[in-house]
KOLBADO-718734 format. One line per 8 residues: for each residue y, x, z of N, C-alpha, C. Coordinates in pm, 1 decimal. Layout:
! residues N
Y:X:Z:Y:X:Z:Y:X:Z  ... $
***
This chain:
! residues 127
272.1:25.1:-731.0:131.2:60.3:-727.2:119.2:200.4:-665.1  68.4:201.4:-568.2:10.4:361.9:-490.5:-29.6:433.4:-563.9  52.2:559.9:-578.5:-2.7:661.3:-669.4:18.4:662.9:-830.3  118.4:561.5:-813.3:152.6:568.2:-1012.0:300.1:643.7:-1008.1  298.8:670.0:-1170.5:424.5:751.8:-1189.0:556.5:686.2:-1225.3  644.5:727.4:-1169.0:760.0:566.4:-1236.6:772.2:618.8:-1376.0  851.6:474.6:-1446.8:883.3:476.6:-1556.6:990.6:424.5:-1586.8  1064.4:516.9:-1692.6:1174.0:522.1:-1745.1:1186.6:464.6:-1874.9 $
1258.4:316.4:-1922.2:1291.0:282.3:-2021.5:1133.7:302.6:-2104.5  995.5:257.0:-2047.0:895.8:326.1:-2051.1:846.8:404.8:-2082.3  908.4:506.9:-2067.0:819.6:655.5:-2045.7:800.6:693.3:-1938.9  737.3:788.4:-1924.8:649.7:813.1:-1804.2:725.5:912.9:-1798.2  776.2:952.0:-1649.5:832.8:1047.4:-1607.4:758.7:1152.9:-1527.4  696.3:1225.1:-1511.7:562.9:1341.9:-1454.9:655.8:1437.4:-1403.0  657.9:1439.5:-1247.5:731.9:1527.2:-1175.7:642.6:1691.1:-1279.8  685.7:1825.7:-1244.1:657.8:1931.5:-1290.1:626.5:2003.8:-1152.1 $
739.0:2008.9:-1076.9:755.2:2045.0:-938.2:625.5:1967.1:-755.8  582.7:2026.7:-749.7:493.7:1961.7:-688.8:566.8:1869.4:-570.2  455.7:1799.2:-501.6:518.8:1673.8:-420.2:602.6:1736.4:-271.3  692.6:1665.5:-225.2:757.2:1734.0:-134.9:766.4:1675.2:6.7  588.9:1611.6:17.1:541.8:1539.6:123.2:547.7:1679.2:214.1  572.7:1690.0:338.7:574.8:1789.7:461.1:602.1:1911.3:459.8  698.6:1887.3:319.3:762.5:2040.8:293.4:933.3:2034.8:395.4  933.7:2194.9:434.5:1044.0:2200.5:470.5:1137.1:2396.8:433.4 $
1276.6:2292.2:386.2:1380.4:2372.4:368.6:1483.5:2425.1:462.5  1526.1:2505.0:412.7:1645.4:2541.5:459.1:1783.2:2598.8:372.1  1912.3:2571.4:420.1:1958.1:2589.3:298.7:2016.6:2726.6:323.8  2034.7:2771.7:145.0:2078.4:2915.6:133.4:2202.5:2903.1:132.3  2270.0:2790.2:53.3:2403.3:2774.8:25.7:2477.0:2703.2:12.1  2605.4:2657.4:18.3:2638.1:2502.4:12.8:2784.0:2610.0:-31.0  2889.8:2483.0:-135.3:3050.0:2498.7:-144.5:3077.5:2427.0:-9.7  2999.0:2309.8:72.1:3104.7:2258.7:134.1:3124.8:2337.0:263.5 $
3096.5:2427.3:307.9:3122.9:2506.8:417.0:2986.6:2642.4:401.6  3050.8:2741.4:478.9:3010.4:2820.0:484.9:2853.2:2836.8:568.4  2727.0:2894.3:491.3:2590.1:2829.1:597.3:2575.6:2997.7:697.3  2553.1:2939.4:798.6:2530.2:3021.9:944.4:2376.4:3078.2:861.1  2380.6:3204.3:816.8:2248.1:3268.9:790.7:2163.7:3281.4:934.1  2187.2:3267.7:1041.3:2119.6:3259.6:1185.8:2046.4:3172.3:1191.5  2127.2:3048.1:1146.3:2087.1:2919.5:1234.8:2132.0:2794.3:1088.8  2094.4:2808.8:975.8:2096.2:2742.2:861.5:2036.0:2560.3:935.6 $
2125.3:2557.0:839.8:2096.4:2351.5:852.5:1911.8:2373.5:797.6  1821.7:2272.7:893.8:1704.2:2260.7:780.2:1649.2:2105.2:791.6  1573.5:2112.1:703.5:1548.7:2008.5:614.0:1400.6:1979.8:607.3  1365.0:1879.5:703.7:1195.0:1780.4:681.9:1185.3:1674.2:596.6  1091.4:1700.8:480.9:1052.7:1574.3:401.4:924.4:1526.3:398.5  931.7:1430.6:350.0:807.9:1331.7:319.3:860.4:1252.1:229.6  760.2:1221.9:131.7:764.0:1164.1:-20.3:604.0:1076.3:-43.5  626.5:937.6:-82.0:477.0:896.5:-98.4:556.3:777.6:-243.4 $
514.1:785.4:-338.4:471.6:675.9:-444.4:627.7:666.9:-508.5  682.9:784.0:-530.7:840.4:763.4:-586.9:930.3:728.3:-484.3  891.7:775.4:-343.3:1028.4:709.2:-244.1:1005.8:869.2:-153.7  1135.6:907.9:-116.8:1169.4:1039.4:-46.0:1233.3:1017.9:116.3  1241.8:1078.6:150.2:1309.0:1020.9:309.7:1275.5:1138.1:392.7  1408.2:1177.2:520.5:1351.6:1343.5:545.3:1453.9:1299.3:725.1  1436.5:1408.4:736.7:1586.0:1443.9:868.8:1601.6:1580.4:835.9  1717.7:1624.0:932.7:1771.7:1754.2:895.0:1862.3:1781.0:1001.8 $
1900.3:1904.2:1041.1:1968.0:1957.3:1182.7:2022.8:2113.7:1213.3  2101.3:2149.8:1237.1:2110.8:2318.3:1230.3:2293.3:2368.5:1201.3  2311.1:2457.8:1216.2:2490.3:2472.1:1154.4:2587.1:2405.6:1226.2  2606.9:2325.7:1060.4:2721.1:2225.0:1146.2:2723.4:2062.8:1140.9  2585.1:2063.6:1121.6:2508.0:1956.4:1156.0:2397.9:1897.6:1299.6  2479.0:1821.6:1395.9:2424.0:1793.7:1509.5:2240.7:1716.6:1424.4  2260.1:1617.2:1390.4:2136.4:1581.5:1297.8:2193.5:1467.4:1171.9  2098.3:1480.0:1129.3:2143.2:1379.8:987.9:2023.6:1336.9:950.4 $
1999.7:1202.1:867.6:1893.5:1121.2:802.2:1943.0:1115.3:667.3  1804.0:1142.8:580.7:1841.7:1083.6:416.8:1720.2:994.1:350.2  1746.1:899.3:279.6:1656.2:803.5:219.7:1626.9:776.3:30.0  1546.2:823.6:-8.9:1591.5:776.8:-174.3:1495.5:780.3:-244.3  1489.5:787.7:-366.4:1378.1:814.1:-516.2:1361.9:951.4:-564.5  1254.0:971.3:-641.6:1209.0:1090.8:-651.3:1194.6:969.2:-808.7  1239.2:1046.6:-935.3:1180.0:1037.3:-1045.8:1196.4:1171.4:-1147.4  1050.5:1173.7:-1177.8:1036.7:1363.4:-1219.0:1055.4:1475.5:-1119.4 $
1155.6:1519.6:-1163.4:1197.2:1639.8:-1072.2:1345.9:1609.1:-1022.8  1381.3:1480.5:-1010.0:1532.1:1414.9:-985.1:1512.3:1323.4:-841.3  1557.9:1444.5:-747.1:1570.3:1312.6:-612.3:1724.3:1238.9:-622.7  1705.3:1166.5:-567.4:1846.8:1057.9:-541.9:1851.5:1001.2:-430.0  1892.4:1041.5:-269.3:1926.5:990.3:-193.3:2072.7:990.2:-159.5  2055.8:877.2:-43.5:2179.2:869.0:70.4:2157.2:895.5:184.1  2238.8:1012.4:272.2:2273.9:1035.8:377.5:2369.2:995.7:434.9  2357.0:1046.1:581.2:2443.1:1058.7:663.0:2424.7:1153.2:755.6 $
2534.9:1211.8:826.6:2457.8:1267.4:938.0:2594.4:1294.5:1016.9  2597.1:1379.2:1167.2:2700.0:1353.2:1248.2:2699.1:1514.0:1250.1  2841.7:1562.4:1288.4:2902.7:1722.7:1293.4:2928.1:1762.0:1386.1  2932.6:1862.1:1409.7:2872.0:1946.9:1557.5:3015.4:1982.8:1596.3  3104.9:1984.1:1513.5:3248.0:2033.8:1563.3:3303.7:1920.9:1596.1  3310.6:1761.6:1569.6:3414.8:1682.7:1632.4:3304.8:1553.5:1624.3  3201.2:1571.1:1639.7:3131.8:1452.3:1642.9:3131.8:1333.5:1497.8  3207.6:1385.9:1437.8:3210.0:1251.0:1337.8:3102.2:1222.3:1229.3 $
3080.0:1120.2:1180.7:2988.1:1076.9:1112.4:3005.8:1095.7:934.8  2976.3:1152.8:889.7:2935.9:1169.6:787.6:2818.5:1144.7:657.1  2912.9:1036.5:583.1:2784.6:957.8:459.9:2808.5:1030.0:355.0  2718.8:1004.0:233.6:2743.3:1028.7:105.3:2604.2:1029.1:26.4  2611.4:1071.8:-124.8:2525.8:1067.7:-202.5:2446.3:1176.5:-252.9  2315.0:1209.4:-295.4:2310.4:1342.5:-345.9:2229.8:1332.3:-488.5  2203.7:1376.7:-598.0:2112.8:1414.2:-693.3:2104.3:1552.9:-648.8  1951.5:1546.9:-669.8:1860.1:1722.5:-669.1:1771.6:1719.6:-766.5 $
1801.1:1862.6:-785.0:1673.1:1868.9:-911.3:1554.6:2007.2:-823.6  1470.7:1956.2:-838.5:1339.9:2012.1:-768.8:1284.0:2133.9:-830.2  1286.9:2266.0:-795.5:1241.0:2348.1:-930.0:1125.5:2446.0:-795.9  1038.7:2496.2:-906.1:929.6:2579.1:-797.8:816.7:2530.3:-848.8  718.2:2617.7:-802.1:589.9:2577.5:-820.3:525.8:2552.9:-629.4  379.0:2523.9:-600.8:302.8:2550.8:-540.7:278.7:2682.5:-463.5  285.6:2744.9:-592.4:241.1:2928.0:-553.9:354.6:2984.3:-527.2  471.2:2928.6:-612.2:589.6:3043.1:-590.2:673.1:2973.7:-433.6 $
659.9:2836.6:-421.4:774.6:2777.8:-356.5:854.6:2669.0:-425.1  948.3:2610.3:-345.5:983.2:2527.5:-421.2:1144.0:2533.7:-365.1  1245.6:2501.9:-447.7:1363.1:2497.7:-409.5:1437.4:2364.9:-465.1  1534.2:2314.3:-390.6:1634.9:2229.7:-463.6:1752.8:2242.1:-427.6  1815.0:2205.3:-580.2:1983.6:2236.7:-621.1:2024.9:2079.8:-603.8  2120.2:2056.2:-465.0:2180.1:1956.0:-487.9:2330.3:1951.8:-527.5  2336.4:1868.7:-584.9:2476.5:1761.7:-600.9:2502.6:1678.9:-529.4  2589.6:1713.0:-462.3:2659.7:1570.2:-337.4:2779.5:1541.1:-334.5 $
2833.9:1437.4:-332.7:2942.3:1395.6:-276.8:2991.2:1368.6:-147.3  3117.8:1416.8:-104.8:3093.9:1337.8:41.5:3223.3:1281.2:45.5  3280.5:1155.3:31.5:3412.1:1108.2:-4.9:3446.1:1092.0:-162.0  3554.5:1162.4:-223.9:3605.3:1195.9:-339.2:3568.4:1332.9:-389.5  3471.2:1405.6:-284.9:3460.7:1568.4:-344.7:3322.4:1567.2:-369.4  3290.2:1639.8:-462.3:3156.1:1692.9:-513.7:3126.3:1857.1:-490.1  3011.1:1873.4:-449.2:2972.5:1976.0:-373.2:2846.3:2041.0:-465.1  2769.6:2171.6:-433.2:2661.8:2214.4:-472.9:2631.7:2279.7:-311.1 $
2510.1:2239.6:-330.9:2400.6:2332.7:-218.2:2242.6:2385.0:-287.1  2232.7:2489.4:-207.8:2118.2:2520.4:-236.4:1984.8:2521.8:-130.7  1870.4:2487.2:-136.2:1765.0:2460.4:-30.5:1663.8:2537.9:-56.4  1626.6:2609.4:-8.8:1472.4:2727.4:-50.1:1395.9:2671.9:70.4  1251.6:2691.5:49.8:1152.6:2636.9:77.1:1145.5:2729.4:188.7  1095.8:2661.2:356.1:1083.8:2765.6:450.3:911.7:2703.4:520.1  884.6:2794.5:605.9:769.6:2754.8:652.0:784.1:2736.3:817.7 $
***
């Protein structure tokens, strides 16, 4: 249903963090490589009715696509994207948790995997 909130084991889950329709990031930080403060990977989203989906490009990322759920302040997609140093393709998974307001900004802390390794990044809200 357009515009309803999902539900969990039925409860209602009420994002806190506002919607992250035509917001865009960039990231501050990642373990899995070091981010080019110049030229940071960034990050276009759009979000409508509990479904998320973005692109992203910059670093050491030629471009990449991600697709997933938004419940509360918990995204859950899958990417991929291709690397600027040897061309290869790169999949994996992420949980983010969405924190920020409207007024202040909004940031997200992901969790990703890419293979067998688990990673943290960080994304601050750019304009």
């Amino acid at each position: 249903m357009p515009g309803s909130t999902p539900l969990i084991l039925g409860f209602v889950i009420s994002p806190t963090a506002p919607s992250l329709d035509g917001r865009r990031f960039v990231m501050e930080s990642s373990t899995a490589s070091a981010v080019d403060a110049d030229s940071p990977s960034r990050f276009r989203y759009s979000e409508q009715d509990g479904v998320v989906w973005g692109d992203y490009d910059g670093d050491t990322v030629t471009f990449g696509r991600f697709v997933g759920t938004r419940v509360g302040d918990v995204l859950n997609v899958s990417f991929a994207h291709v690397m600027v140093n040897n061309g290869a393709v790169v999949t994996g998974t992420s949980a983010s948790l969405v924190e920020g307001s409207a007024g202040d900004g909004v940031r997200l802390v992901e969790n990703f995997r890419i293979g067998d390794v688990e990673h943290v990044s960080i994304c601050v809200e750019s304009e």
